[in-house]
LUMDOVEX-159626 format. One record per residue: residue in three letters; residue number from 1; x, y, z of N, C-alpha, C, CB in turn. Coordinates in steps of 0.05 Angstrom, whole numbers, plus 5000, padded with zeros to 4 digits. Glycine has a CB too. Example, Ala and Ser with C-alpha at 12.3 -4.5 7.8 and 13.67 -1.06 7.14 Angstrom:
REM residues 2
NODE  vexba  pamar    nX    nY    nZ   caX   caY   caZ    cX    cY    cZ   cbX   cbY   cbZ
NODE    ala      1  5264  4886  5156  5246  4910  5156  5264  4934  5156  5226  4911  5181
NODE    ser      2  5257  4955  5142  5273  4979  5143  5258  5001  5157  5282  4988  5114
This chain:
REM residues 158
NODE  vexba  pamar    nX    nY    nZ   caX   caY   caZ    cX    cY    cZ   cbX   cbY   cbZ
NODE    unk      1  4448  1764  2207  4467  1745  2218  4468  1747  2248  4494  1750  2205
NODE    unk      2  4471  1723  2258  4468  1722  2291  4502  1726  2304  4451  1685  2301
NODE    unk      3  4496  1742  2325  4522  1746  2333  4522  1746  2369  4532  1775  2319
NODE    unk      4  4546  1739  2376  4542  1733  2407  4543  1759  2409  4564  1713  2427
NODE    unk      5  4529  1773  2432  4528  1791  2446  4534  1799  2477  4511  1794  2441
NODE    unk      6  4554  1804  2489  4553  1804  2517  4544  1831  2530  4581  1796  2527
NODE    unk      7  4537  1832  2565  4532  1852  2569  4525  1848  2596  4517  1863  2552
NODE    unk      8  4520  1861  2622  4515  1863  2649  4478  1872  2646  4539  1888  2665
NODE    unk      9  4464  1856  2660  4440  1862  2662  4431  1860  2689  4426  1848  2645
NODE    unk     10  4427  1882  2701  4414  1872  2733  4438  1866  2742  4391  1845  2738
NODE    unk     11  4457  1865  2744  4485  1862  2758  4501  1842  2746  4484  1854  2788
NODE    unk     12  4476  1815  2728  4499  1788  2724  4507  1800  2697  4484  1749  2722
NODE    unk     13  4527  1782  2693  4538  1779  2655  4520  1761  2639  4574  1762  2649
NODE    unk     14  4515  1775  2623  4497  1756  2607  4499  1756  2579  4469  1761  2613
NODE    unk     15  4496  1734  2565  4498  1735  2524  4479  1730  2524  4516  1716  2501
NODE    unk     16  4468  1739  2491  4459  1723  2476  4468  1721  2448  4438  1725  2478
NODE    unk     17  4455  1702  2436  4458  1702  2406  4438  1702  2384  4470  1684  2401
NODE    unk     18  4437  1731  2382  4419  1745  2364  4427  1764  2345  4403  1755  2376
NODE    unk     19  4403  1771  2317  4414  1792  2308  4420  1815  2321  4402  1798  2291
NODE    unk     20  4438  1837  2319  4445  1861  2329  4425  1881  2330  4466  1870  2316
NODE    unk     21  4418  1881  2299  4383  1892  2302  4359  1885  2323  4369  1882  2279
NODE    unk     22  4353  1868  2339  4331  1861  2351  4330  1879  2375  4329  1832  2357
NODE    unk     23  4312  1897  2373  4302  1912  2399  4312  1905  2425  4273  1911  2403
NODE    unk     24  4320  1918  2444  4326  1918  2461  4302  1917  2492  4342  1936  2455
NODE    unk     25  4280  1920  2477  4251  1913  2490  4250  1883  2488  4223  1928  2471
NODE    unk     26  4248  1878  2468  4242  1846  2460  4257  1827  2462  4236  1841  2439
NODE    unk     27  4286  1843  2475  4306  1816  2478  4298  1814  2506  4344  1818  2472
NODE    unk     28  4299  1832  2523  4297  1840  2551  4261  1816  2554  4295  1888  2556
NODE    unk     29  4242  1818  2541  4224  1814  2548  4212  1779  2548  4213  1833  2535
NODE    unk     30  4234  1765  2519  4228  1752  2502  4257  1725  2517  4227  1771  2467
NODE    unk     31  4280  1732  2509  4292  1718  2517  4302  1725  2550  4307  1716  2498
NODE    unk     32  4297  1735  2564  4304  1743  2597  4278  1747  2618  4321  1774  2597
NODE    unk     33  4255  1745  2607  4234  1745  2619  4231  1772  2634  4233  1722  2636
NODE    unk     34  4237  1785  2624  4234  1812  2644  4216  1829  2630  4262  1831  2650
NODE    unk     35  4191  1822  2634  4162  1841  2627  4159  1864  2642  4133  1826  2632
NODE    unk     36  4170  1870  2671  4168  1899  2678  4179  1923  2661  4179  1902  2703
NODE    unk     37  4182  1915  2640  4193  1943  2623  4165  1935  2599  4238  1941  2606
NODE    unk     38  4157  1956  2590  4138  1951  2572  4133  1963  2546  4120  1954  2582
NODE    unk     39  4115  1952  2530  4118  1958  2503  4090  1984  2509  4113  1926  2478
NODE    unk     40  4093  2006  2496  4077  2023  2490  4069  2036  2464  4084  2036  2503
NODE    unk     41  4085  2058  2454  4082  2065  2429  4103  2052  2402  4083  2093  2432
NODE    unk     42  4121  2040  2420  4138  2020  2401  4161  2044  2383  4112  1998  2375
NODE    unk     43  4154  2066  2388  4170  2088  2374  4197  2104  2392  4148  2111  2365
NODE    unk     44  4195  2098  2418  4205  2113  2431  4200  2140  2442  4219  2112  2421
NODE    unk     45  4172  2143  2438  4155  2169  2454  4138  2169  2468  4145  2184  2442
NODE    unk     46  4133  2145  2483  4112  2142  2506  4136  2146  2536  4093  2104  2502
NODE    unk     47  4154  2126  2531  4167  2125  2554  4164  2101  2567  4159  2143  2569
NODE    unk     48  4140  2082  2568  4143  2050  2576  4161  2034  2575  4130  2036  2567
NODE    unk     49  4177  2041  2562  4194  2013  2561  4223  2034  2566  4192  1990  2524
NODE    unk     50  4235  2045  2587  4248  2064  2586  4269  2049  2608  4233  2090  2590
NODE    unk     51  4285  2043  2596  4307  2021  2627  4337  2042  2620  4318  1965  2616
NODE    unk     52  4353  2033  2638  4384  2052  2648  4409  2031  2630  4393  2050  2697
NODE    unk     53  4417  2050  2612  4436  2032  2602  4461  2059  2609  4430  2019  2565
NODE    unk     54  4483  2041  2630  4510  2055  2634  4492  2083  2654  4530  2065  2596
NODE    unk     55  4470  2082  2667  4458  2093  2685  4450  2115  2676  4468  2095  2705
NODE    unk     56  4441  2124  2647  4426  2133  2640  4399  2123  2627  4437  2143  2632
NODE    unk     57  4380  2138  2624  4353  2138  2608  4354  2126  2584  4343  2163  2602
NODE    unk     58  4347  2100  2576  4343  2103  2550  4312  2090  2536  4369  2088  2538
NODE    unk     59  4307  2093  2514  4289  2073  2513  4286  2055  2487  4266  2084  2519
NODE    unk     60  4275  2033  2500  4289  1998  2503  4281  1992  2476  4274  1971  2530
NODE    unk     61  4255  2003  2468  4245  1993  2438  4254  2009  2421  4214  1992  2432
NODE    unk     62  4275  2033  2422  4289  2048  2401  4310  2041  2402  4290  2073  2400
NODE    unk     63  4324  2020  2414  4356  2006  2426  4359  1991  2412  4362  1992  2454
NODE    unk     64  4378  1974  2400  4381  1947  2387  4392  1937  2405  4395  1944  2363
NODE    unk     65  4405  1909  2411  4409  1889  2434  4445  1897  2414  4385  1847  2435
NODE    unk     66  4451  1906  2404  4481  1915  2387  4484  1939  2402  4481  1922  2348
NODE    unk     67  4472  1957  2407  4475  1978  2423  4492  1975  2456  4446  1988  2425
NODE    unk     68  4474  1958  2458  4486  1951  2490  4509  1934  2498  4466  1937  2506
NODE    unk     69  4525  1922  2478  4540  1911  2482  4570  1917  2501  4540  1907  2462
NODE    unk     70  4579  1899  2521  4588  1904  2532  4588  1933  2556  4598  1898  2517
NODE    unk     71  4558  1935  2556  4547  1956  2577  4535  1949  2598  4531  1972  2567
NODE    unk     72  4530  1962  2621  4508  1957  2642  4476  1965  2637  4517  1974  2666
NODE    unk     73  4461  1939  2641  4433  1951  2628  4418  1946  2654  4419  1935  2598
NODE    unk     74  4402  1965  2660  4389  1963  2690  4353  1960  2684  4398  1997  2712
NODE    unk     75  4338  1940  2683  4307  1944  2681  4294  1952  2713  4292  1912  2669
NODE    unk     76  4274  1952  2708  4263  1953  2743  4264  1933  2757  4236  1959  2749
NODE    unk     77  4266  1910  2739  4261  1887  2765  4298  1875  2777  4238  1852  2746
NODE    unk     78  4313  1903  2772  4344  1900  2779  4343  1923  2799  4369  1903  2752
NODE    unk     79  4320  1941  2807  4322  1975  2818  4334  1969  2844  4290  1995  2822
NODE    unk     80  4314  1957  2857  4317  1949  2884  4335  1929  2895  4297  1942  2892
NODE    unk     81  4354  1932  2919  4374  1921  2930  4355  1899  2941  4392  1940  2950
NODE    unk     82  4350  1874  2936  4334  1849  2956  4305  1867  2951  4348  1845  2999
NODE    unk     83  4300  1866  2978  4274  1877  2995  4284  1906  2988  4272  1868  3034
NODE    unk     84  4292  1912  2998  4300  1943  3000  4291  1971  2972  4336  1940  3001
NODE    unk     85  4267  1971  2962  4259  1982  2946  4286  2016  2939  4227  1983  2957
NODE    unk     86  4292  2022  2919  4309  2041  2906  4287  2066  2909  4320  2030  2873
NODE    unk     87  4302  2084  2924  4285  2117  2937  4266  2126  2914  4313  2150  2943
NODE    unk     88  4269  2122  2897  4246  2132  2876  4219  2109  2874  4262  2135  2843
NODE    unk     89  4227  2084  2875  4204  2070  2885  4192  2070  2904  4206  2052  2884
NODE    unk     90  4211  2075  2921  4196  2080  2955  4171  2106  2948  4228  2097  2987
NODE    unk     91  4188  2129  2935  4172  2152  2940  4146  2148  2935  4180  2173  2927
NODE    unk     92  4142  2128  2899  4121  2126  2879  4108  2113  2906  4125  2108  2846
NODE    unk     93  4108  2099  2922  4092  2075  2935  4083  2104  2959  4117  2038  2949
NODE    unk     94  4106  2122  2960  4091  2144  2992  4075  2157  2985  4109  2168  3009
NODE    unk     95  4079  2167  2960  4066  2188  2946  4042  2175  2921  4092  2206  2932
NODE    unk     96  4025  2151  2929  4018  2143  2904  4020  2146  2887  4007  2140  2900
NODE    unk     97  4042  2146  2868  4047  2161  2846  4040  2134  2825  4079  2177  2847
NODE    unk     98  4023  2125  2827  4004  2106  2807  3979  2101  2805  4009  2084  2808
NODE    unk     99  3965  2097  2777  3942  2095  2782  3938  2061  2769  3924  2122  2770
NODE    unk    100  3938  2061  2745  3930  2036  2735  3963  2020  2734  3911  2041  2702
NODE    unk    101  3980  2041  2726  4021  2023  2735  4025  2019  2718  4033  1994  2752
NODE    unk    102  4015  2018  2684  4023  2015  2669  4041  2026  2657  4012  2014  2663
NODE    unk    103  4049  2054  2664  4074  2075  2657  4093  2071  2676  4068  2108  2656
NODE    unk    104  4081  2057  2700  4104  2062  2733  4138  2052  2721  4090  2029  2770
NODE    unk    105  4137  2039  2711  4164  2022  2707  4173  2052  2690  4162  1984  2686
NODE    unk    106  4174  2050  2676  4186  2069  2655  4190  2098  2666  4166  2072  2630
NODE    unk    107  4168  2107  2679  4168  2134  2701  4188  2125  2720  4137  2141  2719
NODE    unk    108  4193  2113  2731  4214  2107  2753  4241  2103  2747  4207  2085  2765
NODE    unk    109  4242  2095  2716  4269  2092  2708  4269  2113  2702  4279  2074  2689
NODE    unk    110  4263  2122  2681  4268  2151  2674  4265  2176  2689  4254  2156  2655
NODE    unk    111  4263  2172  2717  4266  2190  2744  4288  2175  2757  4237  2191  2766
NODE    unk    112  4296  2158  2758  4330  2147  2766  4358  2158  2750  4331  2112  2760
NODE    unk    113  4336  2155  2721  4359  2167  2701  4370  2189  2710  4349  2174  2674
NODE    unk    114  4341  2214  2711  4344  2233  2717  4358  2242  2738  4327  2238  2715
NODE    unk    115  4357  2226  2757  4370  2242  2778  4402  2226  2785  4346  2243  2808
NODE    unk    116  4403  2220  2764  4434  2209  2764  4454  2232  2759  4441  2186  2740
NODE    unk    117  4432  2248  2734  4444  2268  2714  4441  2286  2726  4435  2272  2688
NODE    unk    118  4418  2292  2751  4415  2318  2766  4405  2313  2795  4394  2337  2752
NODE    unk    119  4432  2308  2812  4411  2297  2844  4395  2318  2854  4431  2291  2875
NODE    unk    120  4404  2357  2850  4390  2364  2860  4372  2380  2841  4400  2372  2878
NODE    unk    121  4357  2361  2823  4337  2380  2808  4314  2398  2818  4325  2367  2792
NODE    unk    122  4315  2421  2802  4283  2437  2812  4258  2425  2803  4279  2468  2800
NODE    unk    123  4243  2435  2804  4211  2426  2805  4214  2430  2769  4182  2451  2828
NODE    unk    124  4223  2448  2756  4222  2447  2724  4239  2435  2722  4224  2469  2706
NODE    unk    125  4262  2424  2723  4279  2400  2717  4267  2377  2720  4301  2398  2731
NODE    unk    126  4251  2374  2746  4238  2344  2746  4215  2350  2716  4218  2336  2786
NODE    unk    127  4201  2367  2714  4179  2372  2694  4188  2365  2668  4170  2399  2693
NODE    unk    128  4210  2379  2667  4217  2378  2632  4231  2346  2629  4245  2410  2620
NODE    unk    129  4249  2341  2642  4255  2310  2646  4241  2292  2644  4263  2304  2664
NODE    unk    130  4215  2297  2659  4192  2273  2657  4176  2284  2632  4170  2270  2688
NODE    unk    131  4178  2298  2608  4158  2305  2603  4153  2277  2580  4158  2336  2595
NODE    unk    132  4165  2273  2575  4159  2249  2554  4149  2232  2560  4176  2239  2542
NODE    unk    133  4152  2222  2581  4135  2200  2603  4112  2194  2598  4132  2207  2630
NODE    unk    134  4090  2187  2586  4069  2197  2582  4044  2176  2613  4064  2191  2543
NODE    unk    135  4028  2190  2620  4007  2175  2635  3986  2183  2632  4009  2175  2660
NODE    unk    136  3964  2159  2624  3941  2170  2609  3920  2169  2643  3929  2145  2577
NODE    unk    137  3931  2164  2658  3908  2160  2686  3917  2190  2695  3916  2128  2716
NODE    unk    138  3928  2206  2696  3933  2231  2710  3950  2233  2728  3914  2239  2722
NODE    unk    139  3961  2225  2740  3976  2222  2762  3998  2230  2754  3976  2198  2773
NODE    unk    140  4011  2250  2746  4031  2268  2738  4044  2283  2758  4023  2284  2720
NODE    unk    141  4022  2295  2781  4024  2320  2791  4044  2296  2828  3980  2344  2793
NODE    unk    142  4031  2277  2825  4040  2259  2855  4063  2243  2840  4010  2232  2872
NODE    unk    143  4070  2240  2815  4088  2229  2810  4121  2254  2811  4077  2215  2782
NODE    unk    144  4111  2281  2807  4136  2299  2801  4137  2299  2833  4132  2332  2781
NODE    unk    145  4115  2301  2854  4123  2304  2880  4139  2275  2896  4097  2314  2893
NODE    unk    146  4124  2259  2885  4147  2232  2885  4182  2237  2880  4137  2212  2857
NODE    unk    147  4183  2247  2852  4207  2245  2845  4222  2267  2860  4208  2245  2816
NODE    unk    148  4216  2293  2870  4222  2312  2892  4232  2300  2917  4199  2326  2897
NODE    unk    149  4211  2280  2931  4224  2271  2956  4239  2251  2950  4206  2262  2977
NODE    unk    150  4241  2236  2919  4261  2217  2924  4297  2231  2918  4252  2190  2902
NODE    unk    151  4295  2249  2905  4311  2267  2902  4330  2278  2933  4293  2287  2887
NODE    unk    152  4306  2285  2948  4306  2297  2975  4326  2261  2990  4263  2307  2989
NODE    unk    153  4317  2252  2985  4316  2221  3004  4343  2217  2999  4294  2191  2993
NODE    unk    154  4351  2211  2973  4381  2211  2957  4396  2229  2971  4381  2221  2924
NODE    unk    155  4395  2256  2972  4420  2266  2982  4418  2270  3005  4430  2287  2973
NODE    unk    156  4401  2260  3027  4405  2260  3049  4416  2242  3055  4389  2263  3060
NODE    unk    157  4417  2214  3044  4428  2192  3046  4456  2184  3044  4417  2181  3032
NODE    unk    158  4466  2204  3032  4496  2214  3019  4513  2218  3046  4494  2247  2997
């Protein structure tokens, strides 16, 4: 049964009217056009499709669009203020912390998550935090030093 749903996405208010069941990947992708979050293992253990609901980590294809109701849901293409790329994107772009970008979205949320929950994490906090993240190009080792200076960047900014 279809039910209105409200909720803040990227800053606006937004409904729809859908089952409560429908993934929270596929509403985001399907009815809102927002493909920078992506489909990967569809189980919730790759990490691609990994967006900030209420400014934590979650991920989007283990979510129902009933879950989020009446919450703040943040994808990547909400990270950045205008122009002004969000310190963990900046870093990924200083630190190439991409190779082919197919994980970037999801790595970046789930390193925003993270450091919501910990501004000043250690080098094994960033590790074990990202570990689910998965990247099949390698780039693991410029992505944790990424998430270090954006960490660094954050509380200097404070």
């Amino acid at each position: 049964m279809k039910e209105k749903i409200e909720f803040t996405l990227n800053g606006k208010n937004v409904s729809v009217e859908l089952e409560k069941s429908k993934k929270l990947l596929w509403v985001l992708r399907t009815h809102f056009s927002l493909a920078g979050t992506k489909y990967g293992c569809g189980e919730g253990y790759c990490g691609s499709c990994t967006v900030l609901v209420d400014n934590s980590a979650i991920r989007s294809c283990a979510t129902t669009i009933g879950e989020v109701a009446g919450k703040n849901v943040i994808t990547i293409e909400g990270l950045a203020e205008g122009e002004k790329l969000h310190p963990v994107q900046q870093a990924f772009v200083d630190h190439d912390a991409l190779q082919c970008g197919y994980c970037t979205p999801g790595m970046i949320m789930n390193a925003v998550g993270l450091l919501n929950e910990k501004p000043s994490p250690t080098r094994k906090d960033i590790i074990t935090g990202m570990e689910d993240n998965l990247c099949r190009c390698g780039a693991h080792n410029r992505i944790l030093d990424a998430i270090e200076s954006a960490a660094t960047a954050m509380q200097n900014s404070k």
